[in-house]
N, C-alpha and C positions, 0 to 999 in steps of 0.2 A: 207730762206730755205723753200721749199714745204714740207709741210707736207705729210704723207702719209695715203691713205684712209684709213676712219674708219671702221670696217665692223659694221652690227647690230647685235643685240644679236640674243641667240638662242629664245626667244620669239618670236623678229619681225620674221624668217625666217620660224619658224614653222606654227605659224596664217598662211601665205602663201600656205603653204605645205596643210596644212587640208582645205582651201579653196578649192585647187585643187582636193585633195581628192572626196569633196562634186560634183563637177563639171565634174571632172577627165580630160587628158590632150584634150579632142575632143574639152573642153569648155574653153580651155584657151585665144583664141583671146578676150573672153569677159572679162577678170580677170583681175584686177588692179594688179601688183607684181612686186612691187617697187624695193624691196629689192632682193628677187631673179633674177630680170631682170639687178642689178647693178653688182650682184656678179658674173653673167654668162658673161657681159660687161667685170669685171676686170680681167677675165679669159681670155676672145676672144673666148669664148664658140661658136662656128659655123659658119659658112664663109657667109651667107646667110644675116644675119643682123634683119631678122625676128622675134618678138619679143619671138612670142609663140615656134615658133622652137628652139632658141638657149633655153628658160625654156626648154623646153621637153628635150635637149641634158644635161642640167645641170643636172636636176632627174635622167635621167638613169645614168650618170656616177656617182653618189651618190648611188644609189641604188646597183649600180656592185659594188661597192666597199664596200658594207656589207658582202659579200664574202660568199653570196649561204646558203643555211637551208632554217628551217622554218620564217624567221624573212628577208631573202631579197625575198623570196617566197609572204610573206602575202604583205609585203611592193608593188610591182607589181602588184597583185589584188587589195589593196586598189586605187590605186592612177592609173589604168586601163594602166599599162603599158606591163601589162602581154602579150602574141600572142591571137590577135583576141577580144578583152576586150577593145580597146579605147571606145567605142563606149553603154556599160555597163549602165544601172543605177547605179546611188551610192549604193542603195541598196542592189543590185545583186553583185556589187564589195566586199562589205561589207560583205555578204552570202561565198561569197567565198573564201574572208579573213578568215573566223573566221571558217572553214573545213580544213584549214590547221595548225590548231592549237588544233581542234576537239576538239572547243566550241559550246556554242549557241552565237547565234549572240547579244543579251545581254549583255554577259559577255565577249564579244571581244570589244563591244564600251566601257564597262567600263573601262575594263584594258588594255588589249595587244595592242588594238589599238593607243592606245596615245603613247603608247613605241616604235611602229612600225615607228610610222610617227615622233616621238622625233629623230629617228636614223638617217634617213633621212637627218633629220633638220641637224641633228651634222654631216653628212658624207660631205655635202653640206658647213658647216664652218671651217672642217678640212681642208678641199682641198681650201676655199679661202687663208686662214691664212698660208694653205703650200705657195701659189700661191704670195702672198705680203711679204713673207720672202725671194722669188730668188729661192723657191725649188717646186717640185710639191708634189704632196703628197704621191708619192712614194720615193721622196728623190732626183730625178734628177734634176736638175737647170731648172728654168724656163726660159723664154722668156728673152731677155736681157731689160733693160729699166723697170723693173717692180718696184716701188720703196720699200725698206725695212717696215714691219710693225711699229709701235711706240713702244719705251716696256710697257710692261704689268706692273714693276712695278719701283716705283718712290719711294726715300729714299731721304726725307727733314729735314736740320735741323734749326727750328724754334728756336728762344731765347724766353726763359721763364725764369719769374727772373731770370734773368741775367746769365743763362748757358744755353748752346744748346744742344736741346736732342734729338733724331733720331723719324722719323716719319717715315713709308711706308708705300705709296699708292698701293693698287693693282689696276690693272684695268683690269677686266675681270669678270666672273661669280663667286658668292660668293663659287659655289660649288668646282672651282678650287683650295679654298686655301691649302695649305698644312703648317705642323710643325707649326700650331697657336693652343698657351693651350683654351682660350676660343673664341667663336667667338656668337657675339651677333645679334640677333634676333627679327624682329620685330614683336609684336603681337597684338591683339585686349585686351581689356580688359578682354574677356571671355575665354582669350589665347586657343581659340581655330583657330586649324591651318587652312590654306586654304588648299583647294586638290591638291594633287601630281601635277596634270598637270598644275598649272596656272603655270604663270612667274615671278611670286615676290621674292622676298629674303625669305620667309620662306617657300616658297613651294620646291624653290631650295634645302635648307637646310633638310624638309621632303623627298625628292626623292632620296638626295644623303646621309642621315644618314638612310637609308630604308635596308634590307637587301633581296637579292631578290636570288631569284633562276635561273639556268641557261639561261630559256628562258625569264628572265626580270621581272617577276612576283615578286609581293611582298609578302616574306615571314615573315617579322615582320619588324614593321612600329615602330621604334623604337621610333623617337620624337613625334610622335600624342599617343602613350603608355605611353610611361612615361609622358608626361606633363599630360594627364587624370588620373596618377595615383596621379601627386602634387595637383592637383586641389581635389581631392578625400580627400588628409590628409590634406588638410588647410581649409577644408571647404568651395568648392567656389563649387560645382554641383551646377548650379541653379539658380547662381548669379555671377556679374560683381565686378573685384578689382577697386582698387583706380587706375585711371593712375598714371605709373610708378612705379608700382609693379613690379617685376621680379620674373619669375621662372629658376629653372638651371635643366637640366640634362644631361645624358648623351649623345656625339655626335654620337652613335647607329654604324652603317658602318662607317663614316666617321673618325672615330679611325684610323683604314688602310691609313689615310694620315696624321696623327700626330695630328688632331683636337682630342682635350679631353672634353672639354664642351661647352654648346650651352644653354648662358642664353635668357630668352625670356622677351623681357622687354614689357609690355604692356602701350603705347603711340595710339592706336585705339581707340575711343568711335566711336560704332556703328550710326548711323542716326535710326532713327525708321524708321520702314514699308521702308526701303530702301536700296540699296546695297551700298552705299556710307560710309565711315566714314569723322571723323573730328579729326584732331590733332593740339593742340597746342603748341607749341613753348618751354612752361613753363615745360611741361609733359615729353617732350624728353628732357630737361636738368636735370629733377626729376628723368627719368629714369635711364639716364647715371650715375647720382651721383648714385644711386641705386646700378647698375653696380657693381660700383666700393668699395661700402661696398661690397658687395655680392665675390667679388674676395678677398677683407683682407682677411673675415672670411675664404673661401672656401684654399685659398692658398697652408696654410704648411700643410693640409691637405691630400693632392699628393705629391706621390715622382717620378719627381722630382718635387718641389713645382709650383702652376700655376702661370705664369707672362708674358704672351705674350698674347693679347686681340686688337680683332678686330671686327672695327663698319662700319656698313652699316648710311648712311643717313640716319636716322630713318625719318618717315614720308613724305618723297620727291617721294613717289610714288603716292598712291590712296588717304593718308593721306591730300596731297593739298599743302603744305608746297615746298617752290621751294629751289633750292640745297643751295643757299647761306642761305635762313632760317633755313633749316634744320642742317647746320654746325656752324652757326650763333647760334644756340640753344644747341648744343654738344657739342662746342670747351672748353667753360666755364668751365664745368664739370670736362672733360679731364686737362684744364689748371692748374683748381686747385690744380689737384691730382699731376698732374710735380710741378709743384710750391711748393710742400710742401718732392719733394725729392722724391716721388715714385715709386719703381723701376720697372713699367710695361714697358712691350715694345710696344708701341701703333702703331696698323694698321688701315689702313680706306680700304673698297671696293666699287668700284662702277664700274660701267659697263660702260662709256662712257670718253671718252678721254678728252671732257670738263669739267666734274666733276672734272677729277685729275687736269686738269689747274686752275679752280677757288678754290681747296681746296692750292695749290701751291702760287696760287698769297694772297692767305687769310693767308698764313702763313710765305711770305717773308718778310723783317726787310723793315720797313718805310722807303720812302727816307730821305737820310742824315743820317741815324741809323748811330753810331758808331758798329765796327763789333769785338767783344771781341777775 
């Protein structure tokens, strides 16, 4: 059976997006854009075949489809799509970006601008993922031949001493999940968070537990609050925990889709003098057990009590750790705790389709298994 294309995340599409921004579309024949040139490909984005042209046709049908304000306004200045603006400094694009918002240009690269070009990003994987399910993205069917997408989530049941207990995979952005009581978090040992805008699972999780105001702005930044307020009462301003420390708090916005807590287990030691870290194997399995004391105690605690938790690959990103070690070093944990009868409902997320295969093939019964 052929599979069906993967798309890339909203990371990869964005890095793109803000490339262009810098260049704007005059300078796109020079721009590598891999990913946006694959997605306007499984569209049949423009009849020409041209690479920069069918890009350019992709952006504006993203951008019309923010649906007018200030936010598809600033979006056309930024990225020189506006009438008479191909042709723009980034600068002057920027300038004029950030007058429709009636900022300084300052405080439009720090904040609004990343939200501006975020939408973008997402309007541009809305309409793929319409486009790979048979529909567009206004709901009409597509092109005939266009193959269905994979699903997003995957329900295994592995034998653990000797009973089968339910496992689901998501595969998609951790910000998507919904009706999970905790959902776990990866952090540095000085669990301080990274900025809104990267792409890692806890910046995801800061952006989408953020509460923001109409135009996107953030009005209380819930998880970088509260985690500076646990660090405050345990003593850590100033200093680094032990890997595999956990902190808990609340999932801030992300409440509004049934997420209730957002432990941050810290499995990062920083590098000195370096933007790198290092994670070990030992630390994400200290963690997860961590975890998972941390859910006893916290449990009967909520009504209704918490028992549904889900994990990211700890360390399989910047940490260096590759996906098989990273699960390799988790499952343990997790194993334990089913093996001795506990009644969590265990999720995993990751963002790519082969992730969910090799945690799949990592958790199907050995050949010859007897099958109870």
């Amino acid at each position: 059976m052929t599979l069906p294309p993967h798309l890339p995340d909203h990371g990869a599409v964005l890095a793109e997006v803000r490339m262009i921004r810098r260049a704007g579309v005059v300078g796109l024949r020079a721009l590598a854009t891999p990913e946006l040139s694959g997605i306007a490909d499984l569209q049949g984005v423009g009849a020409t075949g041209d690479r920069p042209v069918t890009v350019e046709q992709l952006l504006r049908s993203a951008v019309t489809r923010i649906g007018g304000g200030t936010l598809q306004s600033a979006a056309e200045y930024s990225l020189g799509l506006a009438d008479g603006t191909r042709d723009w400094p980034a600068a002057d694009r920027r300038r004029r970006a950030a007058q429709v918002y009636g900022v300084s240009i300052e405080r439009f690269r720090k904040h609004q601008e990343l939200m501006v070009l975020g939408q973008v990003a997402e309007q541009i994987l809305v309409s793929a993922v319409a486009q790979t399910t048979g529909r567009g993205a206004s709901g009409v069917p597509a092109a005939p031949g266009v193959p269905a997408l994979a699903a997003a989530h995957r329900v295994l049941s592995p034998l653990v001493h000797g009973r089968r207990v339910r496992v689901t995979v998501h595969v998609h952005s951790v910000d998507l999940l919904r009706d999970i009581d905790v959902v776990v978090s990866p952090s540095n040992v000085w669990f301080a968070l990274p900025a809104a805008y990267k792409s890692s699972v806890a910046a995801a999780l800061r952006r989408a537990g953020a509460r923001k105001d109409p135009t996107g702005a953030v009005v209380e930044d819930h998880l970088h609050d509260e985690l500076r307020e646990w660090a405050a009462r345990n003593g850590m301003p100033g200093r680094a925990a032990l890997p595999g420390a956990v902190a808990a708090t609340s999932a801030g916005a992300l409440g509004g889709q049934g997420i209730r807590r957002v432990y941050h287990a810290a499995t990062a030691v920083p590098r000195p003098d370096s933007n790198d870290y290092d994670v070990l194997p030992v630390d994400v399995t200290r963690s997860v057990a961590a975890v998972f004391a941390l859910l006893a105690r916290e449990s009967a605690g909520h009504v209704p009590p918490l028992r549904s938790l889900c994990l990211p690959l700890l360390g399989a990103g910047r940490g260096g750790l590759t996906p098989l070690e990273s699960f390799g070093a988790l499952w343990p944990a997790v194993e334990a705790e089913l093996a001795r009868g506990a009644p969590w409902d265990i999720h995993f997320v990751v963002r790519r389709h082969a992730r969910a295969d090799l945690i799949a093939r990592l958790l199907a019964d050995p050949p010859g298994s007897r099958q109870p």
